[in-house]
C-alpha positions, 0 to 999 in steps of 0.5 A: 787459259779458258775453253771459252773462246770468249773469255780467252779474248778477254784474257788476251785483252786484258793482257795487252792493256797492262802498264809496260812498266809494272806489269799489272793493271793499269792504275789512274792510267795516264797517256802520253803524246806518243799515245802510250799508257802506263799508270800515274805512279809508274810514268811519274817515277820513269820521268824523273830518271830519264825525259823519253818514252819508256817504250819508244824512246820519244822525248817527253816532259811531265806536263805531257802527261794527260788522263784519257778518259777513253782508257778508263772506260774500256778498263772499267768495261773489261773489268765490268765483262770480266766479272760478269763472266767469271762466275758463269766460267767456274758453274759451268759443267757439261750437260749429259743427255739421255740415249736416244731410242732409235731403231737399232741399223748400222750406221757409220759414226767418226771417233776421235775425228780420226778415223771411221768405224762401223758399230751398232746404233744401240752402242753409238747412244751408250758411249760417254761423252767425249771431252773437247780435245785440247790442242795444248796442255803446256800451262796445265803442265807448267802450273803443276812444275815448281822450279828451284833456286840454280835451275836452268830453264828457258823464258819465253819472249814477250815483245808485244805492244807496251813489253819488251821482255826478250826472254831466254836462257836463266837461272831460277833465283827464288820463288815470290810469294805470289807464285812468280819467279826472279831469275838471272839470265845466262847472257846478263841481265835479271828480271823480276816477277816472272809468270810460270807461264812464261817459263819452261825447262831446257828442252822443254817446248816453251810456246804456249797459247797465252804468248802473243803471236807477234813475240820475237824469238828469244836468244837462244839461236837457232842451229845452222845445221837445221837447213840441208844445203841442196846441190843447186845451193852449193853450185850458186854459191861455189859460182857467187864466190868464184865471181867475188873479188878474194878478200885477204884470210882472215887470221882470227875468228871470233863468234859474233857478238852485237851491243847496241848503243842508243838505237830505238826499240825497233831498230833493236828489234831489228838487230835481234832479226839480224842476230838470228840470221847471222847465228850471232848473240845480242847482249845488253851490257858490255863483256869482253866477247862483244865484236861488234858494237852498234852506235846511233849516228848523224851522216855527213856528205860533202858536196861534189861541188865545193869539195873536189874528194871522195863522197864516201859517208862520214858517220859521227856519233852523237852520244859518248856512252861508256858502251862505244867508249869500251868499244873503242878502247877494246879496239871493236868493231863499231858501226851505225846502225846502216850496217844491220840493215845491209845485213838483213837485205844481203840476208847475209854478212855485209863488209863492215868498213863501209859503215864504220863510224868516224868518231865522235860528233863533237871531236871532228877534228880526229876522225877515223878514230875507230878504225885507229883502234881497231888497227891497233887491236889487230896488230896485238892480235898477232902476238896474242897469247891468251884468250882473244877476247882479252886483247884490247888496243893496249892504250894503257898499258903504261899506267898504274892508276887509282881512282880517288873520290866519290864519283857521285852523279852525275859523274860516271861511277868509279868502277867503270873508270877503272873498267876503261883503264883495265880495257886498255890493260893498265893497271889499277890499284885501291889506295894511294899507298898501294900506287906509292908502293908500286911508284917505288917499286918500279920507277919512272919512265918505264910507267906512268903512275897517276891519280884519277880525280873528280876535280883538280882541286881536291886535296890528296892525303899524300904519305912520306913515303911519296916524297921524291916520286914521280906520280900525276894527278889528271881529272877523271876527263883525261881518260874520255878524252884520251879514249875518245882520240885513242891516243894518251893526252900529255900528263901535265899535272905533276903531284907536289910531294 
């Protein structure tokens, strides 16, 4: 970034008036109702995938998008500026002046800006210029730093208006051909074409002048062991859990691990701020160390007046993602996003039952379908073995299935069919030869062996060697729905072989 505070204003300014979706200038820009800016190619191509705003979410129709022509003119005036100003920056060079001839007498001058000296006037004219002392010098460093292919570094965050890069621990994949990066983050997920600038080594401090000062921290988590605990501090809370109804020890502790599904950008904001405080860990796609997963919900209340029960909060979930279907069928925790704000104002762990959410919206009719899973995850926790991320609801564990089709969209992908199947510890085989060999291997009843269709009226290329076997044939919907009660629902459809 330049000396020149001016022309770091107009850096700084330019930055923010970047297209959130490619990053660089805007191009042809077009806004939205929500008075977002991106430019004509980008938000036409973002609208064909989903109808919302790709920065807050807010539900939007192409015939929305409007041209302002209030963002031309400050783009071609900052262009403008910018280009005035460039050459001025580049020619710029420090100007020397000749030594004053001043009676020689002892005056008292401040080098450094640090301390003070006594010296002789006639050597005070003769010292070289000192040059401007900079206050940072992590982008000279980082320029001069080329990063390889497998090396670990840190990205910074950068969560300005219009970005939500959350940054973090990555891998260096390989090096653009415009000096920008592509890298792979340790807690999942990619991103292309990132600035050096934004880039550092493990260890290495990672702030630098040109990120915004609203930016959150990344998810590298800060050490708990970074506060001291004063006596004062430890006698209020040895007094506050004397005072705190003892709840039963809990005989299984696992790292906090939060997902979100289907909450807006600040509600994600705001469980990245509760992660932190919680010395948790947010990722963006499911793996089997998530706790807890936390779901967009609609509140029901029943009237005091005409139903004589308990006026407990029901939470429904609107969406039946693949995320809390995962969720449920791993037995996790799932909540609204009620709960993280309880968190943030305990500044601390709140009881999760009081927010755990129901079910789903459209299945009211079985209610308290997490908590069924989450109860059946305990119980097979007490005979666990193994890793304790591994252990699910065990739903279904009296399956051997494969998935037959093509899947294509808007079906869900046959991958994560069988991802739900494994979560619930079933078995799942490639070919319909390989679950024939396990039907004749291991007969009925001790196992189900089933097909997983994208409709019933597909035709399977059975062999002879299924001919007298007890095998089923269920839509791809069998398994959301016996996921979504938590319960198998009844194999009707036996395979005619």
């Amino acid at each position: 970034m330049s000396d020149n505070p001016l022309i770091a204003a107009l850096e700084s300014f330019a930055v923010e008036m970047r297209c959130p979706i490619c990053l660089e200038t805007l191009d042809n820009p077009r806004s939205l109702p929500c008075n977002h800016c991106f430019c004509e190619n980008c938000i036409t191509t973002a609208l064909g995938f989903a109808g919302n705003c790709p920065v807050c979410k807010a539900p939007v129709r192409k015939r929305t998008l409007r041209i302002d022509p209030s963002i031309e003119r400050i783009h071609r005036a900052l262009k403008a500026i910018m280009e005035y100003y460039a050459p001025i920056e580049v020619k710029k060079s420090p100007v020397m002046r000749p030594p004053l001839a001043i009676p020689t007498k002892r005056v008292e001058v401040c080098i450094d800006l640090v301390e003070e000296t006594e010296i002789d006037n006639t050597q005070a004219t003769q010292i070289e210029p000192q040059p401007a002392l900079r206050s940072d010098t992590s982008n000279e460093n980082k320029a001069a730093i080329e990063f390889t292919g497998g090396q670990v570094v840190q990205v910074a965050a950068r969560t300005w208006p219009g970005i939500n890069k959350l940054g973090g621990t990555a891998w260096i994949v390989e090096r653009n051909e415009d000096g920008t990066y592509n890298v792979k983050y340790v807690l999942g997920g990619r991103e292309s074409h990132v600035d050096p600038a934004y880039i550092s080594l493990v260890g290495q401090d990672c702030a630098n002048a040109s990120t915004p000062t609203r930016a959150v921290g990344t998810r590298k988590r800060a050490s708990p062991s970074v506060a001291v605990a004063t006596p004062e501090v430890i006698e209020e809370y040895e007094d506050t859990n004397r005072r705190r109804p003892k709840k039963k020890q809990q005989l299984f502790k696992e790292d906090l691990v939060f997902l979100c599904s289907g909450l807006y950008h600040d509600e994600k904001v705001l469980v990245e701020t509760c992660a932190t405080m919680l010395n948790a860990t947010t990722v963006h796609e499911w793996t089997e160390d998530v706790t807890h997963v936390i779901v967009k919900c609609q509140q029901t209340t029943p009237s005091r007046q005409k139903l004589q029960i308990s006026d407990k909060v029901k939470r429904w979930v609107k969406i039946r993602s693949l995320k809390y279907l995962k969720a449920v069928v791993a037995g996790r925790w799932i909540v609204s996003e009620e709960w993280i704000r309880a968190c943030v104002k305990a500044k601390g762990l709140v009881s999760e039952e009081n927010f755990e959410v129901q079910g789903l919206l459209k299945l009211q009719h079985v209610p308290e379908v997490a908590k069924k899973a989450r109860l059946r995850r305990q119980a097979n926790l007490i005979y666990a073995t193994g890793p304790l991320s591994a252990i699910g609801t065990r739903l279904f564990s009296a399956i051997t299935c494969t998935v037959y089709g093509n899947f294509a969209s808007p079906l869900p992908p046959k991958n994560e069919i069988g991802s739900l199947v494994r979560l619930g510890h079933g078995h799942v085989v490639s070919t319909i030869d390989d679950l024939t060999e396990a039907a004749k291997a291991k007969p009925a009843p001790s196992n189900y062996y089933v097909v997983i269709v994208e409709n019933m009226d597909v035709n399977l290329p059975l062999s002879e060697a299924a001919a007298g076997l007890t095998i089923y044939v269920v839509s791809y919907e069998w398994i959301l729905d016996s996921v979504s009660e938590c319960a198998l629902r009844p194999l009707q459809h036996l395979l005619q072989t």
